[in-house]
C-alpha positions as CSV (number, residue, x, y, z in Angstrom):
1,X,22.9,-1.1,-24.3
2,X,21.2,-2.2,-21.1
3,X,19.4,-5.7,-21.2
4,X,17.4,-4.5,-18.4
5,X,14.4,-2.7,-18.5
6,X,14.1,0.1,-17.0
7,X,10.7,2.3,-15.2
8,X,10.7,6.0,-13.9
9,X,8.2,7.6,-11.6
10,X,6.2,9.9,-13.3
11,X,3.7,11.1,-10.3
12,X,2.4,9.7,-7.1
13,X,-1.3,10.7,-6.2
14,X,-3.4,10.6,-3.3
15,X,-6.8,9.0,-5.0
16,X,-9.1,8.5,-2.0
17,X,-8.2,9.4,1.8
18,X,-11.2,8.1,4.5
19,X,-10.0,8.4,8.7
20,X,-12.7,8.4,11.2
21,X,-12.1,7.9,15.3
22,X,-14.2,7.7,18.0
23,X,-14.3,10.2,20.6
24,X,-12.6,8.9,23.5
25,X,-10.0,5.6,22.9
26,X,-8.7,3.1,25.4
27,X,-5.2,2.8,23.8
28,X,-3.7,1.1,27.2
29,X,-5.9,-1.7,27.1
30,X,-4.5,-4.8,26.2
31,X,-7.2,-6.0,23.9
32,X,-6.9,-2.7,21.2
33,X,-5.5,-4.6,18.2
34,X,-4.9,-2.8,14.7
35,X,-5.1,-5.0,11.7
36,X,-4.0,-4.0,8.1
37,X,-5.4,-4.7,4.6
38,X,-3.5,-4.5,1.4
39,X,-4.4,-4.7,-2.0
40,X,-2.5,-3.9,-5.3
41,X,-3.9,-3.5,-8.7
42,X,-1.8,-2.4,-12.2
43,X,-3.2,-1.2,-15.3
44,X,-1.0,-0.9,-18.3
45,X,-1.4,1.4,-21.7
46,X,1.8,1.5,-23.8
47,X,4.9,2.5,-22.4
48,X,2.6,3.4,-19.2
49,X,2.1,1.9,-16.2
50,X,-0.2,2.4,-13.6
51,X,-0.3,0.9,-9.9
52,X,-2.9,1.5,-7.4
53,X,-2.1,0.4,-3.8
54,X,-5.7,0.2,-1.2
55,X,-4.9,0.0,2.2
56,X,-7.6,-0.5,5.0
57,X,-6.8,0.5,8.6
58,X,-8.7,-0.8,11.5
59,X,-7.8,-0.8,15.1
60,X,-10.2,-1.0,17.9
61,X,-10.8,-3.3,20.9
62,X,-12.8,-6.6,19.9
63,X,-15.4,-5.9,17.1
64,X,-14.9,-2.1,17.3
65,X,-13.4,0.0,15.3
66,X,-11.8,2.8,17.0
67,X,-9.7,4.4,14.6
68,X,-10.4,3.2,10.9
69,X,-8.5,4.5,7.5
70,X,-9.0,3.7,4.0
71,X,-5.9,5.2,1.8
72,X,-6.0,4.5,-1.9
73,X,-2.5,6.0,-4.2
74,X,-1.2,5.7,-7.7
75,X,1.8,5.5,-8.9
76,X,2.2,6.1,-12.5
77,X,5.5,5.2,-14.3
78,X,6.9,5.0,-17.5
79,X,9.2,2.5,-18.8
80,X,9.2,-0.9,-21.1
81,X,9.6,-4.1,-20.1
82,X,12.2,-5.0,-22.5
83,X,14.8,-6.7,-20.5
84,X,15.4,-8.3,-17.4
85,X,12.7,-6.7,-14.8
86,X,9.1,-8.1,-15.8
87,X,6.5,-5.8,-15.9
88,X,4.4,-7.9,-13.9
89,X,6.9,-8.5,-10.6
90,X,7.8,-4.5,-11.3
91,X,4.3,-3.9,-10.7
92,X,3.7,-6.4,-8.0
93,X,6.3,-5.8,-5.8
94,X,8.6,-3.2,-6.7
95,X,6.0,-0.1,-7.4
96,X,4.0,-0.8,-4.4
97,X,7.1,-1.1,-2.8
98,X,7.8,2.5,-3.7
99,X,4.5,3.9,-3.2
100,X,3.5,2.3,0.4
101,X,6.0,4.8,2.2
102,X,3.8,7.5,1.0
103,X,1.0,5.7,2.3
104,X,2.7,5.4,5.7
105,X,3.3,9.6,5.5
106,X,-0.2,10.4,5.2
107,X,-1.8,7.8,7.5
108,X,0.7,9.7,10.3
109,X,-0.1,12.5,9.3
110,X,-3.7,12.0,9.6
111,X,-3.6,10.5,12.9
112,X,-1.8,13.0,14.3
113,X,-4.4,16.0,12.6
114,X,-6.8,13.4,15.0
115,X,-5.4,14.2,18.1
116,X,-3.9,10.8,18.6
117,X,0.0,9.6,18.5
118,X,1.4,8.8,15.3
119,X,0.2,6.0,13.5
120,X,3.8,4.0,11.9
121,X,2.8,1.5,10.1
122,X,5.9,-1.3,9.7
123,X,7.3,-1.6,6.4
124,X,6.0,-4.5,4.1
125,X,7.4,-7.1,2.5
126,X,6.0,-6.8,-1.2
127,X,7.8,-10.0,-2.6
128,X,5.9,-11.8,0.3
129,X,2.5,-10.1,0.2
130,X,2.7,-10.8,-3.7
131,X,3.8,-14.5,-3.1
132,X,0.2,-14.2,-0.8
133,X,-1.8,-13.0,-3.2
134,X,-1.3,-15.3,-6.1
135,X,-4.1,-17.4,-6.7
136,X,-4.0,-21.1,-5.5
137,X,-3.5,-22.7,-8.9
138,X,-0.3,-20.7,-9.4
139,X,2.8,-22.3,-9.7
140,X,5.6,-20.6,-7.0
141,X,8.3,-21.8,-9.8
């Protein structure tokens, strides 16, 4: 027997999808910055495991907000956490780590329904944003 434990992807699903763009955008101007927002949560019932990654997109010049995105997906898996992988790093890092391409798919996809280029996102590191996220009184042992 395996002393690792082991989690299968049941379904990924689009919860909430938000894009809104102005009418005309200065993408050749120096000062149009995009900024990205994460967050991960992970609800657990049994053998079931559920992982929710939010992500905010904003990109504008200055304090406007030219193109903005809110994208909200679920991962549900099954699995037990008998073993090597904990539950909680699997649901910190790896699952979102799974999920976020999907997340990258449909923000694309959107942007290019908009009229605009492609939006890529760049891959994430999960085992940093997680190492981010912890609170302050957290040990990094």
């Amino acid at each position: 027997m395996s002393n690792s434990s082991s989690f299968s992807l049941q379904h990924i699903i689009l919860l909430s999808s938000n894009f809104q763009r102005s009418w005309q955008i200065d993408f050749d101007n120096e000062a149009f910055k995009s900024s990205i927002d994460i967050e991960v949560t992970d609800t657990r019932q049994n053998n079931i495991l559920s992982v929710v990654v939010d992500l905010k997109f904003d990109a504008g010049i200055k304090d406007s907000s030219d193109i903005k995105a809110q994208i909200s997906m679920a991962g549900v898996f099954n699995g037990d956490s008998n073993g090597g992988l904990d539950t909680d790093q699997f649901a910190k890092v790896n699952a979102p780590a799974i999920i976020f391409p999907f997340i990258r798919e449909h923000l694309s996809s959107l942007s290019v329904k908009a009229g605009i280029s492609p939006i890529l996102l760049a891959p994430v590191n999960f085992v940093k944003h997680s190492e981010s996220r912890r609170k302050p009184n957290e040990s990094n042992l």
